[in-house]
C-alpha distance (Angstrom), angle and dihedral (degrees) to the residues before:
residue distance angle dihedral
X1 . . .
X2 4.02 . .
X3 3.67 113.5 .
X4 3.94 115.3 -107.7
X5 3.35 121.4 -110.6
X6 4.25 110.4 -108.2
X7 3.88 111.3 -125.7
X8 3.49 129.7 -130.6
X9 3.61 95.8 -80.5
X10 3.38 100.2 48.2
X11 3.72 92.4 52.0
X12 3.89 89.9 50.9
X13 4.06 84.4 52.1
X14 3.34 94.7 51.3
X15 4.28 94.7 46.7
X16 3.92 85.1 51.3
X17 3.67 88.5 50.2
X18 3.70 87.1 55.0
X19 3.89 98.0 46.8
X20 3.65 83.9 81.5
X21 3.77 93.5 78.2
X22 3.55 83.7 45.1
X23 3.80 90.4 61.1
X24 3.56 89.7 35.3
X25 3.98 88.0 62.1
X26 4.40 91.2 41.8
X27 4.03 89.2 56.2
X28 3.76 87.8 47.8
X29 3.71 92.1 47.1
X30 3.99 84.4 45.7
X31 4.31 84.1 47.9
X32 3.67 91.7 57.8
X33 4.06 105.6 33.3
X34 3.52 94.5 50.5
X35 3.53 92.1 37.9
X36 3.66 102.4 49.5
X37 3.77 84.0 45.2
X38 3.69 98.0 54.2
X39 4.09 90.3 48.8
X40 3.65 94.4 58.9
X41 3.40 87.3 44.2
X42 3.86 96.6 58.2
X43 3.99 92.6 36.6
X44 3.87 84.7 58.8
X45 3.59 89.5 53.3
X46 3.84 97.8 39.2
X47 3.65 86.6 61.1
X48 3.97 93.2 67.4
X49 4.17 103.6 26.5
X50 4.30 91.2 36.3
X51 3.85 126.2 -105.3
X52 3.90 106.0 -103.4
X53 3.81 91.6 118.7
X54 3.91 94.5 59.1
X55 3.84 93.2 55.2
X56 4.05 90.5 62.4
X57 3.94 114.0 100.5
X58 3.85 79.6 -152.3
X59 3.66 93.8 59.6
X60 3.86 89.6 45.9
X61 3.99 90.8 52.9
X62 3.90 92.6 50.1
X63 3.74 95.5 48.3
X64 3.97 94.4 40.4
X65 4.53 76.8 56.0
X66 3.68 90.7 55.4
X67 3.52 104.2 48.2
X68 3.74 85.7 54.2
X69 3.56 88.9 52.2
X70 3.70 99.4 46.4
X71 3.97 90.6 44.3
X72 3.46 98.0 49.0
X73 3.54 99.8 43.9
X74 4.82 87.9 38.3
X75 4.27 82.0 53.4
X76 3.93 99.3 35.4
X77 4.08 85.0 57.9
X78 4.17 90.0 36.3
X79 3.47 86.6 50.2
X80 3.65 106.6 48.2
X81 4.76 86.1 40.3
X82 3.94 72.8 61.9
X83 2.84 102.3 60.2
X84 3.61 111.5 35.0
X85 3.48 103.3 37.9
X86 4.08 104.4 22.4
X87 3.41 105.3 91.6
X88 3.68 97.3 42.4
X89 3.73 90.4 54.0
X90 4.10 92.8 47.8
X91 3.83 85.9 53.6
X92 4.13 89.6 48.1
X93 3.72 92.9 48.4
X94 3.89 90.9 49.5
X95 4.59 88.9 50.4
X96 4.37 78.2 -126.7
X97 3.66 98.9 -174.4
X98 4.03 125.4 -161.2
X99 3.74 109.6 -101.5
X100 4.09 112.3 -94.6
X101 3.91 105.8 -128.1
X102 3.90 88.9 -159.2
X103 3.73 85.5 62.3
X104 4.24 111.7 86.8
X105 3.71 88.4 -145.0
X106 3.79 103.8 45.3
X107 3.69 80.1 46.6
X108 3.43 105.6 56.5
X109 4.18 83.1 42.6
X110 3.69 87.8 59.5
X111 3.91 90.5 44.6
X112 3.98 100.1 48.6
X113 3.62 95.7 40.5
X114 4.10 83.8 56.2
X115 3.37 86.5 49.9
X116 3.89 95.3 60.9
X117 3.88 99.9 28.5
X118 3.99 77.7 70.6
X119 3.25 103.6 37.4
X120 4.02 80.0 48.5
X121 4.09 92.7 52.8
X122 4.01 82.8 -122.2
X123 3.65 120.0 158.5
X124 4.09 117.1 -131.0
X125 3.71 109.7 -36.8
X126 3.95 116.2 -158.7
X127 4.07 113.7 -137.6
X128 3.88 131.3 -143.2
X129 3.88 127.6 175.2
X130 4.56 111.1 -155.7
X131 3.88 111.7 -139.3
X132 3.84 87.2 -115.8
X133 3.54 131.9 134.9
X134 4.27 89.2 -159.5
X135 3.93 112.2 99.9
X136 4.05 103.3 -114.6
X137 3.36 139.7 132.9
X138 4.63 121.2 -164.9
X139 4.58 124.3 -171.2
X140 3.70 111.1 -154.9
X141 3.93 128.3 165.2
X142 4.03 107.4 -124.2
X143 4.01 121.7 -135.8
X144 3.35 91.0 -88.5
X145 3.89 101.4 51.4
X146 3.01 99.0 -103.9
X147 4.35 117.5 132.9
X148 3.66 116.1 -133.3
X149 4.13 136.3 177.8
X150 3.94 121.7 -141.2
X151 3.82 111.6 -167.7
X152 4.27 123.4 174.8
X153 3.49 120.0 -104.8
X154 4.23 78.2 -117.5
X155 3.68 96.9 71.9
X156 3.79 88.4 39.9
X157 3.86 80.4 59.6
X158 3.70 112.4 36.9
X159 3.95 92.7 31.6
X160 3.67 126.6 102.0
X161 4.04 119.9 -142.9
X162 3.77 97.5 -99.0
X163 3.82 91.8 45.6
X164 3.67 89.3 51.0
X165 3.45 82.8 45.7
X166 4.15 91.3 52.2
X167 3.81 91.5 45.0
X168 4.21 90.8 52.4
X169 3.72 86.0 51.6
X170 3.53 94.8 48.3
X171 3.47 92.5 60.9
X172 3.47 104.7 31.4
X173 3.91 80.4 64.3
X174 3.63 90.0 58.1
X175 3.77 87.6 60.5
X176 3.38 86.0 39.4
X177 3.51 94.8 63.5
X178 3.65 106.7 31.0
X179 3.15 102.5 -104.7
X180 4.13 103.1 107.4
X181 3.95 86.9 61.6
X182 3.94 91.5 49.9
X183 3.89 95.5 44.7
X184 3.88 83.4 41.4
X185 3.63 92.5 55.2
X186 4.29 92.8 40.1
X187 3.72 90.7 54.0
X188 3.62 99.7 41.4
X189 3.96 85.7 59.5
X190 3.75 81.4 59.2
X191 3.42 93.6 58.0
X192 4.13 92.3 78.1
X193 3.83 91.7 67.3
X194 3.77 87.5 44.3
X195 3.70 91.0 66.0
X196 4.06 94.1 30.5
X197 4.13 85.3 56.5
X198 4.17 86.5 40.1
X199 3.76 84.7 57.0
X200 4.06 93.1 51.7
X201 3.71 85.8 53.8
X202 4.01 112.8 97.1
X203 3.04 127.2 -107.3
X204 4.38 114.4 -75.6
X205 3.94 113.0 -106.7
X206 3.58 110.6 -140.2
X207 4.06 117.3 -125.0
X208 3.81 95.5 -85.9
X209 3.93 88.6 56.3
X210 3.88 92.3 -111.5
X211 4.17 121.1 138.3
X212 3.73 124.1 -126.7
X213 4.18 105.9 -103.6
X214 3.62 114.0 -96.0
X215 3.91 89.5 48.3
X216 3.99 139.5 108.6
X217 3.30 122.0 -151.0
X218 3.92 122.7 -105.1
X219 3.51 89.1 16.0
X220 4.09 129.8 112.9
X221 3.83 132.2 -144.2
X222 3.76 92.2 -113.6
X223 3.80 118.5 14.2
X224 3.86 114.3 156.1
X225 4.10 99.9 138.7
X226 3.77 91.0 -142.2
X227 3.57 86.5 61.5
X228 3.87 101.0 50.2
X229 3.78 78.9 53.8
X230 4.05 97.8 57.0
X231 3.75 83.4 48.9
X232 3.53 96.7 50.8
X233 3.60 90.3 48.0
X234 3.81 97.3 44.6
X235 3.99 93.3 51.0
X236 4.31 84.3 49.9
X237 3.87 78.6 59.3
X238 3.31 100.8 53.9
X239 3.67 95.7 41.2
X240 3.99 88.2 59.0
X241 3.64 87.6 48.3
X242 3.88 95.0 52.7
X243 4.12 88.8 43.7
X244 3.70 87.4 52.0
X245 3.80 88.6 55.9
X246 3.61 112.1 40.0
X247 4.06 112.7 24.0
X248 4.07 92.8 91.4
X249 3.63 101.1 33.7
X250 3.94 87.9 66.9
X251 3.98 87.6 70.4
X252 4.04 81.9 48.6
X253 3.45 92.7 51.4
X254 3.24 104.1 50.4
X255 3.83 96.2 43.6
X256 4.12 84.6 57.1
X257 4.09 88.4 45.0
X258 3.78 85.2 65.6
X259 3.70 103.2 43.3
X260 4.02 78.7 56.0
X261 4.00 105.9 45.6
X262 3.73 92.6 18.0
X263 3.76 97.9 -148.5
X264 4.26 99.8 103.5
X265 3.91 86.2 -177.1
X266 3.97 97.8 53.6
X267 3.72 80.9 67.2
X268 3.38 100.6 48.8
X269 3.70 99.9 48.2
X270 4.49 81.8 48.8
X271 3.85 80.3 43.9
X272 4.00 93.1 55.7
X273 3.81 93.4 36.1
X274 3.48 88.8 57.5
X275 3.49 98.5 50.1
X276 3.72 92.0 41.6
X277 4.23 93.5 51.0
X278 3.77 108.8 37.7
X279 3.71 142.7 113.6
X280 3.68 130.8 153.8
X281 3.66 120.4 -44.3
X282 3.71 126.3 -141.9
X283 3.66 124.5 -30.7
X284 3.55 107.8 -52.2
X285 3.68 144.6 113.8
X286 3.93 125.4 -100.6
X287 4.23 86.9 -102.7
X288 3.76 86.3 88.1
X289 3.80 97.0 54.5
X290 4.01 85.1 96.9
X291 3.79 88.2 74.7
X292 4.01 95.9 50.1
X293 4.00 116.6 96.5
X294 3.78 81.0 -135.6
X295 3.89 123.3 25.2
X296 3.82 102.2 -99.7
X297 4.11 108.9 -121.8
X298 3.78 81.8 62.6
X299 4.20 89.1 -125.9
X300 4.12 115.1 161.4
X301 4.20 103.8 -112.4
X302 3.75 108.3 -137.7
X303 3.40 124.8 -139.5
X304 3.95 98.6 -118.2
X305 3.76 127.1 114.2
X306 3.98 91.5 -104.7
X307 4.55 86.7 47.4
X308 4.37 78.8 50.2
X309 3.88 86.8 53.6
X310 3.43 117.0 36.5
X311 3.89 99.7 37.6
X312 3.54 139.4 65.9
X313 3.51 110.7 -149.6
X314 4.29 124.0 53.2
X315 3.71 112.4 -112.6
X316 3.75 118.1 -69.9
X317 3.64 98.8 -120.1
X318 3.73 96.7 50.0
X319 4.04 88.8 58.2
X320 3.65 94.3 41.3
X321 4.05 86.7 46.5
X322 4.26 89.9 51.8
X323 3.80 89.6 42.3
X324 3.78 90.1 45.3
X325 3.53 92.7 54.0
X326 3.95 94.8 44.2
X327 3.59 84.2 69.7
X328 3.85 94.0 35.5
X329 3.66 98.7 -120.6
X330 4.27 121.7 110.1
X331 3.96 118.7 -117.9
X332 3.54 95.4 -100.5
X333 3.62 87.2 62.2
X334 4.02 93.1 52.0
X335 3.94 87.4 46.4
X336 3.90 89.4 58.8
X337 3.90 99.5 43.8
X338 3.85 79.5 59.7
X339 3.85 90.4 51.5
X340 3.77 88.4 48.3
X341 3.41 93.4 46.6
X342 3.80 105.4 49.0
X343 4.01 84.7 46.3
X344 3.81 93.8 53.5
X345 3.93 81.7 46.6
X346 3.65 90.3 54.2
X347 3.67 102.1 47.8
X348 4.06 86.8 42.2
X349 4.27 87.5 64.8
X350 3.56 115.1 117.8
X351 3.68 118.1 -120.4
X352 4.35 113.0 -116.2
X353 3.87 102.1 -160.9
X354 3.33 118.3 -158.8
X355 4.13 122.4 -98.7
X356 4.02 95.0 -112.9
X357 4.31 77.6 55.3
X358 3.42 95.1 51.8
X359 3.95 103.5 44.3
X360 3.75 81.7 43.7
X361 3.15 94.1 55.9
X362 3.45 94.9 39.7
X363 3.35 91.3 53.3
X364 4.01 96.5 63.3
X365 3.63 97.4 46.5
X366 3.87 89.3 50.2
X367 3.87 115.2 27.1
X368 3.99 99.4 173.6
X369 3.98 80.6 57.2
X370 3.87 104.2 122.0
X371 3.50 117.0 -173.7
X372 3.94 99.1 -141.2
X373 3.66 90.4 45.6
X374 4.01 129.4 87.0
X375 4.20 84.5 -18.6
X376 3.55 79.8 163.2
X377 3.96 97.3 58.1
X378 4.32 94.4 41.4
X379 3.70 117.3 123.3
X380 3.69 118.3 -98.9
X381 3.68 114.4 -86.5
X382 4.25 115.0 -94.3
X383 3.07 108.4 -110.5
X384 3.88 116.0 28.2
X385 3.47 113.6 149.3
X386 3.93 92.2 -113.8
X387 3.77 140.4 5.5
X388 3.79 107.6 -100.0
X389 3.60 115.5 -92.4
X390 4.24 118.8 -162.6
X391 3.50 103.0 -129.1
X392 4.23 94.8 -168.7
X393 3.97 93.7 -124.4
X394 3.82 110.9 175.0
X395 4.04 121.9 -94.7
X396 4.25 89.4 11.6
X397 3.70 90.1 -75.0
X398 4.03 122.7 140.0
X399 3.33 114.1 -96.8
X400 3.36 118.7 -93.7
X401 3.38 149.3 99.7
X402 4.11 135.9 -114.4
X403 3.89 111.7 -83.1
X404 3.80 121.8 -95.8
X405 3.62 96.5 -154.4
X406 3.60 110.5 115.3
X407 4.03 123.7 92.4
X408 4.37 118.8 -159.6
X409 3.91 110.3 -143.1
X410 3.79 101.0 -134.3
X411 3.98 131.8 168.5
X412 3.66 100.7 -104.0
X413 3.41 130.0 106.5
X414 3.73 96.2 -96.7
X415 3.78 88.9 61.2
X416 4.00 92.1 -150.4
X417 3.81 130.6 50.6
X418 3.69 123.9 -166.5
X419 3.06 153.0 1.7
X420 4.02 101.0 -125.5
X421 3.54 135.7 177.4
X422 3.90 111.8 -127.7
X423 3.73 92.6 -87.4
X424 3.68 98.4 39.0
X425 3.67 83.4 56.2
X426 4.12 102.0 42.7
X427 4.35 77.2 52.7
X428 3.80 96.4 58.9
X429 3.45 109.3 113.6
X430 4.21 91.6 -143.7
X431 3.86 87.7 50.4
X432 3.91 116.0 107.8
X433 3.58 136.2 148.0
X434 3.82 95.6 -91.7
X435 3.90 95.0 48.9
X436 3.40 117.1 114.9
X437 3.82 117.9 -118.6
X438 3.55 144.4 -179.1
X439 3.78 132.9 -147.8
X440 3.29 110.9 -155.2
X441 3.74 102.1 -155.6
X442 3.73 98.0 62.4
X443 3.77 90.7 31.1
X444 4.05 86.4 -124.3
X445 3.65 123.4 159.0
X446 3.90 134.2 -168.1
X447 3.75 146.6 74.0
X448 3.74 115.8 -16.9
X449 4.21 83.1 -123.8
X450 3.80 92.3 69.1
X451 3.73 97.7 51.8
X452 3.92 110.4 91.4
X453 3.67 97.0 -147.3
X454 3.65 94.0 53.5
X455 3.81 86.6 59.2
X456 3.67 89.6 39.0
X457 3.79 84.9 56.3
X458 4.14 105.8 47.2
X459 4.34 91.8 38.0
X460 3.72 95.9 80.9
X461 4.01 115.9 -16.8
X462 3.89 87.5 -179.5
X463 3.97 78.1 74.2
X464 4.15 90.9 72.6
X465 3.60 98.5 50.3
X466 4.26 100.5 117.9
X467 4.00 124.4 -94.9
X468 3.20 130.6 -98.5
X469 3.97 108.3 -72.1
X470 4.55 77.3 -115.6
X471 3.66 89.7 59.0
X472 3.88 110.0 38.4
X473 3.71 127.4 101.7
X474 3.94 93.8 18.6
X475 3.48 125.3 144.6
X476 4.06 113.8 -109.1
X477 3.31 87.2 -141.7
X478 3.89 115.5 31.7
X479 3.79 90.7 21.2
X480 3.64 79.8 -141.6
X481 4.03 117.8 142.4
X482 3.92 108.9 -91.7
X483 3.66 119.2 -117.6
X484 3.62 115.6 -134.2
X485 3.86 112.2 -134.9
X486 3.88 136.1 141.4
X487 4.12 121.6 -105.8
X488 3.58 112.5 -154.5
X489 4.00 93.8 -26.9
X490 3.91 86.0 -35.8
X491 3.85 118.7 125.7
X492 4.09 94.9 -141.1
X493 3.70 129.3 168.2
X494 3.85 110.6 -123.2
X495 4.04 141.7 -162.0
X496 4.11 113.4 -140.2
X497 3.68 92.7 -155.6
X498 3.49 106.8 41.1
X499 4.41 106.1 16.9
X500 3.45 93.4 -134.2
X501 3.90 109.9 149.4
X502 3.58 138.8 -162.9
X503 3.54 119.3 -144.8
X504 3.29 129.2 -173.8
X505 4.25 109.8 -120.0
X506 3.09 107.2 -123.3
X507 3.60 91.6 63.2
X508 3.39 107.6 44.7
X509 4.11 85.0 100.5
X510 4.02 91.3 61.6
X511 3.79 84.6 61.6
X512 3.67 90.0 47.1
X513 3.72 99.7 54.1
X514 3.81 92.5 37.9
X515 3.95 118.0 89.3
X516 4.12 103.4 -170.5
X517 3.74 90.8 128.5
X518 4.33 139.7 40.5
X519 3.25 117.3 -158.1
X520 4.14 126.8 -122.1
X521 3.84 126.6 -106.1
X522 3.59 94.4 -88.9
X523 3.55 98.4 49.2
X524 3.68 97.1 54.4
X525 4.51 85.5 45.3
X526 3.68 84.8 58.7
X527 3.82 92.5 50.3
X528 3.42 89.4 46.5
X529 3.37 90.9 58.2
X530 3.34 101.6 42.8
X531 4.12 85.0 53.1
X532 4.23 86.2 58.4
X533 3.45 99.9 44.5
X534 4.39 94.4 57.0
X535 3.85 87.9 40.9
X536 3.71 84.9 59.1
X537 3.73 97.5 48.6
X538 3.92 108.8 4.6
X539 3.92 92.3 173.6
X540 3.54 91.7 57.9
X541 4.24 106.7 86.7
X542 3.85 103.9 -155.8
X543 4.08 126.5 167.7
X544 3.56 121.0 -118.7
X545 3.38 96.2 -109.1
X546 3.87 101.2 34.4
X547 3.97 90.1 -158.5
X548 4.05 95.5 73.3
X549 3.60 98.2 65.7
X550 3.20 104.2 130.4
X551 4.11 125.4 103.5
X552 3.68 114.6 -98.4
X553 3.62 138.7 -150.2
X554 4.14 107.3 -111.6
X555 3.82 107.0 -116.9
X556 4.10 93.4 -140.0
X557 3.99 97.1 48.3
X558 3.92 115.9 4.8
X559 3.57 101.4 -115.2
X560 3.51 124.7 129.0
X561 4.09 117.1 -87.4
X562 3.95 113.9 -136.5
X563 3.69 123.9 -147.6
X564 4.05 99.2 -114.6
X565 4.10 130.2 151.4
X566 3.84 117.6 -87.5
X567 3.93 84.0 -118.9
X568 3.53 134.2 -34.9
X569 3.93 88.2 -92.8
X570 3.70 95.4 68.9
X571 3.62 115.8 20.1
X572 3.67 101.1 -149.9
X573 4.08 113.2 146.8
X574 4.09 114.5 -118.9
X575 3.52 122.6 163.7
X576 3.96 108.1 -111.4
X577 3.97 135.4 -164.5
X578 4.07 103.6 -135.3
X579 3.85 71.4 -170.2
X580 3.48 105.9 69.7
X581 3.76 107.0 -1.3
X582 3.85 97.5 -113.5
X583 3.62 127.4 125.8
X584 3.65 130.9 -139.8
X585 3.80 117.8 -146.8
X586 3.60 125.0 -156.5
X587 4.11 125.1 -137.7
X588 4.22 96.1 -62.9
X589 3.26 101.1 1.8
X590 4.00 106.0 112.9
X591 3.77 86.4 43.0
X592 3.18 104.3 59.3
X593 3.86 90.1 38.3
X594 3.79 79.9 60.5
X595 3.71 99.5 45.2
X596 3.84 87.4 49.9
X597 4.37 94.0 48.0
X598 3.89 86.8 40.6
X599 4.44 98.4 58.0
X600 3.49 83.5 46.1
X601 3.59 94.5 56.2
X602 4.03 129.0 64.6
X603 3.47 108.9 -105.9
């Protein structure tokens, strides 16, 4: 009779059966670290007090004894760290982020990967989306057993349903298989020399260039050279270990991704996309490239005993070539469906005209139309990205939620807890004045004292309570309700008469990476423009539009916006609530923030 397939379960049994060679090999790593480090230690010191004491078989016996004790007990607790606490701290060292069901993209991740986790025979699998613009896709096992899939808000962007589709499968084979809990467990390990080597590292300058008290310039926490070398050494161990692990079962993967999702060339065009768009992800070392559908410096493997050892993926071409023949095409033939495609995507964009366009345009097809009369009652702009859609958010407000976008420096291992919204943060019982944060969205590190929206925050909290159900969800400029619609998978709130929008901050990078919409003639003049005008004087901070100066009320909260750069990557003026972390964007202004991000980025 034909075997039966194993479940789930019994896989994950089986993989935790087999973590006990895994343990096996830490002690022995242990055995011959500590080991080899204690010898040199005693031939250094046999040199000045004599070496009688080495000669003795007894001495031998006792020392071979307490390197097994040492090991065992130095893996046992490495080990068990591993396992409790690795795969949350992978996730917090790559920012993963719980999918937004308000977004259209997050949601239709949540939805496929549903889809296939079922068709799969999968238990409950967790979700996470990485602020990344790379295409990539990781499976782990969390610390309470339960399987999850982390994909880059990249892929969410530049992938089509069926290769979102292909890249779910792909890693809900991994769990499939057993392999996300071994990899899981392998890189987790690592994790110890990520924190060892995070130690080495000096201590972190705030943004004025000053040093935390207590330290000395140009000096680390730990700096012994001996020891930077037992790191070094130990992470090259790992890395072997994780190569050892994962290089075939890509090949294995991939074939089970297609008896799930059907479609072998879906994944090979996500395959090449990936390998084509990529770049590291996250803060993290390479020991967690093992986890990646594609190794994540994007380099070519070759197929040469050293490209077998010192990598963790097989070479591109021969997976594209097996996938390519699943579907009995070559890889040149996947490489041009993915030429075809992205062109068809292209020409598909909707056109964004600028608001002098639209009024004008306006304008001729209605020419009693004045613009301070019955704003309310004007047509909706031509052009907008999408028709406005109510999305029922409580009190009239737009729909969405506080900003998870600060980080608490603590003590622990992990280094950083969070993310927080302002008030999640200002609650923390660790959180003073002198702790150092980090806000995530303008990639800004230092003491909480020298952020502006902390201080905004603790001088008069009375000043957040909501508005008046009258006053809420007004334009600041228009004072005209606020529409509640989505841009490019965003929910945004957004003025008919003017197109201002208000965005919430932490998404404003989900716009960024997303590419549903061009932009007309004018629009990309007036970026232009704007481009030649901070070349000439890049000191000088000017608006867009240098007529709406003026400090606003925030549409969410009631406290006063303040003129501030979108980040301290590209210095583009918006008017910001330090309240509430939303932004409000005046008529062209997230367009030609976008135009200006996108012709710096590679298509």
């Amino acid at each position: 009779m034909p075997a039966v397939a194993r479940d789930f379960y019994e896989i994950q049994k089986s993989q935790r059966a087999k973590s006990f060679f895994l343990f096996i090999a830490v002690i022995a790593f242990y055995f011959a670290a500590l080991g080899f480090i204690a010898l040199i230690f005693l031939l250094v010191v046999s040199l000045f007090f004599g070496g009688g004491m080495l000669a003795s078989s007894a001495f031998w016996f006792r020392f071979f004894v307490i390197d097994l004790a040492a090991a065992t007990v130095s893996g046992g607790l490495h080990f068990l760290d591993a396992k409790r606490n690795g795969p949350r701290y992978i996730l917090k060292r790559l920012q993963a982020a719980i999918p937004d069901p308000n977004d259209r993209y997050h949601k239709q991740f949540l939805d496929t990967l549903d889809e296939i986790r079922i068709a799969a025979g999968l238990p409950r699998v967790n979700a996470y989306v990485l602020p990344s613009f790379a295409i990539n896709s990781l499976a782990l096992v969390e610390e309470d057993r339960t399987p999850a899939v982390a994909v880059t808000e990249g892929l969410l962007a530049d992938g089509t349903r069926d290769e979102l589709q292909a890249v779910a499968a792909h890693e809900l084979a991994h769990i499939a298989r057993g392999d996300a809990f071994t990899l899981t467990l392998v890189c987790s390990l690592a994790n110890i020399f990520e924190k060892l080597c995070e130690a080495l590292e000096p201590e972190d300058d705030d943004f004025r260039g000053t040093r935390s008290p207590g330290s000395s310039s140009g000096t680390s926490r730990i700096s012994p050279a001996f020891f930077y070398f037992a790191v070094s050494l130990s992470a090259l161990i790992m890395h072997l270990l994780s190569t050892l692990v994962s290089r075939e079962r890509e090949l294995l993967a991939d074939a089970a991704a297609v008896e799930f999702c059907r479609s072998p060339d879906s994944l090979a065009r996500i395959i090449y996309k990936a390998q084509v768009k990529n770049s590291f992800i996250g803060n993290f070392s390479m020991t967690y490239a093992p986890l990646f559908i594609v190794p994540p410096d994007s380099r070519d493997i070759p197929d040469t005993p050293a490209g077998r050892i010192f990598n963790t993926h097989p070479p591109f071409m021969k997976r594209l070539g097996l996938l390519a023949a699943m579907a009995a095409k070559t890889p040149e033939e996947i490489i041009a469906e993915v030429r075809e495609s992205e062109a068809q995507r292209e020409q598909a964009r909707g056109v964004i005209h600028s608001f002098d366009e639209i009024r004008k345009r306006q304008l001729e097809l209605f020419p009693d139309l004045k613009r301070e009369a019955n704003a309310e009652a004007a047509p909706a702009p031509i052009g907008a990205a999408e028709a406005p859609s109510p999305l029922n958010a409580p009190g009239g407000g737009p729909a969405v939620s506080g900003s998870h976008i600060w980080l608490l420096a603590t003590n622990l291992p992990e280094r950083w807890e969070g993310p927080f919204t302002m008030s999640e943060l200002l609650s923390n019982p660790r959180f003073t004045l002198l702790s150092r944060i980090k806000n995530t969205q303008e990639r800004i590190e230092a003491k909480a004292r020298e952020f502006p929206q902390v201080r905004v925050a603790l001088h008069d909290p009375a000043a957040n309570k909501p508005l008046a159900s009258g006053r809420r969800n007004l334009c600041p400029r228009c004072h005209v309700a606020l529409s509640e619609t989505y841009y490019e998978g965003v929910p945004v709130g957004f003025c008919t008469s003017c197109t201002g929008k208000l965005v919430e901050m932490a998404t404003v990078d989900r716009i960024i990476v997303r590419r549903e919409v061009a932009f007309s003639d004018d629009l990309l003049a007036k970026a232009q423009a704007f481009r030649n005008r901070v070349q000439l004087n890049p000191v000088e901070r000017r608006k867009i539009n240098d007529s709406l100066t003026e400090r606003i009320p925030c549409p969410y909260c009631g406290y006063g916006m303040v003129a501030r750069p979108y980040n301290y990557e590209y210095f583009v003026p918006v008017d910001k609530c330090l309240a509430c972390s939303r932004i409000w964007f005046d008529a062209d202004e997230l367009e030609i923030l976008q135009i200006l991000i996108e012709e710096q980025q590679p298509a």
